[in-house]
C-alpha positions in Angstrom: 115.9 85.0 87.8 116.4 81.4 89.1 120.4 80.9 89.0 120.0 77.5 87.4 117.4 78.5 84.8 114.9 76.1 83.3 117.3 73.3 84.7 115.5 73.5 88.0 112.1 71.7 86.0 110.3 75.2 86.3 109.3 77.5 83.6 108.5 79.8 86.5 112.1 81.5 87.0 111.5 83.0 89.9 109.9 80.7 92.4 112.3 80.2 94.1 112.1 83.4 95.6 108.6 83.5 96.5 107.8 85.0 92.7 109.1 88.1 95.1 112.5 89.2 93.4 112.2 93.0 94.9 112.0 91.2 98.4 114.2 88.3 98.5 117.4 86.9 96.8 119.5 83.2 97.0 121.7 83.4 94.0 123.2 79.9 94.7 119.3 79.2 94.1 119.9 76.6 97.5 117.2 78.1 99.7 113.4 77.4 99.8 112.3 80.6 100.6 108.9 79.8 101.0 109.7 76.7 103.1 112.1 78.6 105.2 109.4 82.0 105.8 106.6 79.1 106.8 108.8 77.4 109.6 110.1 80.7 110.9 106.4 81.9 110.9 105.0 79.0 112.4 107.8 79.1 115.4 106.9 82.8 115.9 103.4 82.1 116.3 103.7 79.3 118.9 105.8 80.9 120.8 103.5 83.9 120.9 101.0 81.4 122.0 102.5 79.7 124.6 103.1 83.2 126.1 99.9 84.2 126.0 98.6 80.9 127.2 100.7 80.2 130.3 101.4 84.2 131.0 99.1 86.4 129.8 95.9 84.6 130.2 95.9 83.5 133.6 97.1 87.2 134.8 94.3 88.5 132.9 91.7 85.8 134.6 93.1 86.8 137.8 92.9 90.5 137.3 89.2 89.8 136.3 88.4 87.4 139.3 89.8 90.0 141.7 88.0 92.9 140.0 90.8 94.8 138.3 89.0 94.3 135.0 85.5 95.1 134.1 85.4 95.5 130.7 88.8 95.1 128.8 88.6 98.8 127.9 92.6 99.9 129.5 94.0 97.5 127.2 92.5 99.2 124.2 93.3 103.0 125.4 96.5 101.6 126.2 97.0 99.9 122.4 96.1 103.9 121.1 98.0 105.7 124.0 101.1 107.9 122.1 104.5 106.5 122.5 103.5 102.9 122.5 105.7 100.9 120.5 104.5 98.6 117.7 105.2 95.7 119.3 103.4 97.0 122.5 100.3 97.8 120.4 100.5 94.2 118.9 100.9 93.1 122.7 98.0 95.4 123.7 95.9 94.2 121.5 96.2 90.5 121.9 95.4 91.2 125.8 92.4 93.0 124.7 91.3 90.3 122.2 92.1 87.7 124.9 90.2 89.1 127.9 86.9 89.7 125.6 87.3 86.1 125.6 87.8 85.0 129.2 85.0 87.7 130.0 83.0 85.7 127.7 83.7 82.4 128.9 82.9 84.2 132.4 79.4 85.6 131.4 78.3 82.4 129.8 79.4 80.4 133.6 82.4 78.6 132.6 
């Protein structure tokens, strides 16, 4: 329950943890939890996305110009293959998702 009470101008007492008391806690009742999981979020997902834009991507465009690709298929045994981490099958499967996209793009004659 919110540390401050009703004094915080909510009759929801626990908003300030997300409504989530099981998974979160500021007894001091300083931190916007919500606020705070949003900005971490959003910095996670651009950095993914720079990655993938100046790393992945253009390794996978090259890999398709020269031929190593045909049809996305390795990254998708390779997302499923045993003993691949979760982080690799997240990383799999963003490679997957993003050369169906450049093959795409290629098919269509951009």
């Amino acid at each position: 329950m919110d540390p401050i009470g009703f004094n915080a101008g909510d009759v929801n007492l626990f908003r300030y943890v997300g409504n989530s008391t099981t998974n979160a806690s500021d007894p001091t009742g300083a931190w916007p939890l919500p606020l705070v999981i949003t900005v971490v979020t959003g910095v996670l997902a651009l950095v993914a996305a720079i990655h993938f834009a100046h790393v992945e991507m253009p390794t996978i465009e090259k890999d398709i110009q020269d031929g190593k690709i045909k049809d996305c298929e390795q990254y998708k045994e390779l997302t499923f293959s045993e003993g691949t981490s979760t982080s690799g099958r997240v990383t799999y499967i963003m490679r997957y998702c993003m050369c169906k996209i450049i093959l795409a793009f290629h098919n269509v004659g951009f």
